[in-house]
N, C-alpha and C positions, 0 to 999 in steps of 0.2 A: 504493500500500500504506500509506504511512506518511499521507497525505489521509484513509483509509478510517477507520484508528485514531484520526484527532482526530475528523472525526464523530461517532464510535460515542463519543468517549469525551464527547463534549459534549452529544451527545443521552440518554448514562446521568445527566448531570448534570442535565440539566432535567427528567427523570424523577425523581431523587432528589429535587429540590428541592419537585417536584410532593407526592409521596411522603409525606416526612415537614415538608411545612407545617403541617398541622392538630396536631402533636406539638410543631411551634416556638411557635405559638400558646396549645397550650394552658397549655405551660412558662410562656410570655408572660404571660397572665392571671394564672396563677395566682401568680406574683410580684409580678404589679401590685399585688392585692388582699390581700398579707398573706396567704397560703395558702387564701384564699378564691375560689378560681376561679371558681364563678357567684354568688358576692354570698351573701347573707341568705338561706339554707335550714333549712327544719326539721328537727332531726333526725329518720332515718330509721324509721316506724312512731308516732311523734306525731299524724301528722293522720288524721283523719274521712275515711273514705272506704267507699263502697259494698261493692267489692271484697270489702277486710278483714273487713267487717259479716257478709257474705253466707256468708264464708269462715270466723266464728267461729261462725256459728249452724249450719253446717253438721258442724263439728268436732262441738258440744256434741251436736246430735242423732247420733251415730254412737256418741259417748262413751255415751250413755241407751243407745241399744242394747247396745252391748257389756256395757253393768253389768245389761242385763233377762235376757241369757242366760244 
């Protein structure tokens, strides 16, 4: 009984530890670098991209519609 309980309880722990490693880490990085966890990023909505383009010209033609009806 009390065999069973150290298992279970040693196998919750290498699960936990599994668990929240990628949370230890990202704690880790991000104090390594001065609050900067992956280094040198552009702020959000700055860069050139297809997506955005595709997604503003799509806006404006719907905005044309709405202002022809």
């Amino acid at each position: 009984m009390i065999g069973q309980i150290i298992v279970i309880t040693i196998v919750m722990w290498i699960v936990a530890i599994f668990a929240f490693s990628p949370l230890g880490y990202f704690i880790y990085m991000y104090t390594f670098k001065d609050g900067e966890p992956f280094g040198e990023t552009e702020p959000h909505g700055d860069s050139e991209s297809l997506v955005l383009a595709l997604a503003e010209i799509a806006i404006n033609k719907a905005k044309e519609l709405m202002a022809k009806k």
